[in-house]
C-alpha positions, 0 to 999 in steps of 0.5 A: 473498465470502470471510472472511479467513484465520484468523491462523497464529499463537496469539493468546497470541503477539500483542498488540494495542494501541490508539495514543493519539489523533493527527492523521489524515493524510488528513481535515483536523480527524479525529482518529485510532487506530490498532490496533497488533500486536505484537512485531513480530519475530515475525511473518513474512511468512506471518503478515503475510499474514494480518493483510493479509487481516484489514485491517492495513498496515504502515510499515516495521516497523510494522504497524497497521490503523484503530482510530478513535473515530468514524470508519470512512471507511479501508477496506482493498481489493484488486483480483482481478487475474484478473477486471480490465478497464482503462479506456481511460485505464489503457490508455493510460498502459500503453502510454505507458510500455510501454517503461520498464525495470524492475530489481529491486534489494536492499532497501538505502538509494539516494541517488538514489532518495531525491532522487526521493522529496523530489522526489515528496513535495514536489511531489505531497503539498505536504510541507515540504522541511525535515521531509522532509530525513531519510535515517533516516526515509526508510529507517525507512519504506520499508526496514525490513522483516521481510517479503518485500519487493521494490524495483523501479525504472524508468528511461527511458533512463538517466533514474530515473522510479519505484520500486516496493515491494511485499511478496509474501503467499501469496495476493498482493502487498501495494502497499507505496508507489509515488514517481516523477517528478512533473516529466515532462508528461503522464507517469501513472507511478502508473497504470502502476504499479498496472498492472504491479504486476497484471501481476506477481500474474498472472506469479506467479500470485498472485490478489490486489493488495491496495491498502491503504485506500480513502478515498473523502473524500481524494484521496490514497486515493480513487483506488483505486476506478478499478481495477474490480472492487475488493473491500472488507474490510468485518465480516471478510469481503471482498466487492464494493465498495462496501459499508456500513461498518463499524469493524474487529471487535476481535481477543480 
């Protein structure tokens, strides 16, 4: 078990502020906060690093952990990388797509990329096409960003098949978001994503994959317990999964 870094930087420096009540987006009839530090333009990617470890995320420059009334099912996890074992099935999905080609490109807007992100949205998350139809929004969400973020892509062929953004940490990489071709059978891109992104920590030598909330009532989340062992962030310290939790202590 280990207790997350002490944050860098001087509370005296950071605000932290709870959001008005809205709709959660991953239980049905829940309402939720969330906790909100700020401003935003002073922390970098080593004090991000630390805000990650004590149970933040963040969308595009926005950078919030759950702060709900009475609700305490988001639970932030990681996987230590050195000590995973595959499934069979994770296993399979490797070497299935053992042959996609990955790039590494800047941190800019890609029409083509965005069509795949429609595409993905609309067909594995049921989101309405017209609220979706946004380059702004899509850019606020996923290119904005005062950290050391990484876009990859995947191709087959000359066939777009998945990007990949994460942000590299002191101590890891933070998954960031993962979309990629719901249209090919058979196909279990997200799979492989989550494989190369721990092949990537084990290169850099980077212990940690840290991949955001668990939530064991919705789909959308609950996948993330198949990457065994995971560790959960539960009152401060990060410790075997699962564990009784709790709300995330305030931060004075």
């Amino acid at each position: 078990m280990s207790r997350p870094n002490e944050l860098s930087l001087p509370f005296s420096l950071l605000q932290f502020y709870a959001t008005s009540p809205y709709a959660c987006s991953y239980l049905q009839e829940e309402w939720a906060r969330s906790q909100v530090a700020t401003p935003t333009h002073l922390i970098n990617t080593e004090i991000y690093g630390d805000l990650v470890r004590a149970g933040f995320r963040r969308s595009g420059v926005f950078i919030y952990r759950p702060w709900c009334d009475t609700c305490t099912r988001c639970v932030p996890v990681r996987l230590p990388v050195e000590r995973f074992s595959p499934s069979r099935a994770q296993r399979r999905a490797d070497s299935r797509h053992s042959t996609l080609r990955v790039m590494e490109l800047p941190l800019l807007y890609c029409e083509e990329h965005y069509a795949l992100y429609v595409r993905y949205q609309a067909k594995r998350h049921g989101e309405n096409s017209v609220d979706l139809d946004s380059r702004d929004q899509y850019a606020r969400f996923l290119l904005q960003s005062r950290i050391d973020t990484r876009l990859f892509e995947f191709r087959e062929g000359d066939a777009l098949r998945m990007v990949c953004l994460v942000d590299v940490l002191n101590d890891g990489l933070s998954s960031v978001y993962t979309f990629y071709d719901p249209d090919v059978p058979g196909a279990s891109f997200g799979t492989y994503g989550i494989l190369w992104q721990i092949r990537q920590c084990c290169l850099r030598q980077l212990p940690y994959l840290y991949l955001g909330y668990w939530i064991g009532a919705s789909p959308k989340m609950a996948y993330k317990a198949r990457y065994q062992p995971l560790e959960a962030l539960v009152d401060t310290i990060w410790q075997p999964f699962p564990q009784t939790r709790k709300a995330p202590p305030a931060i004075a």
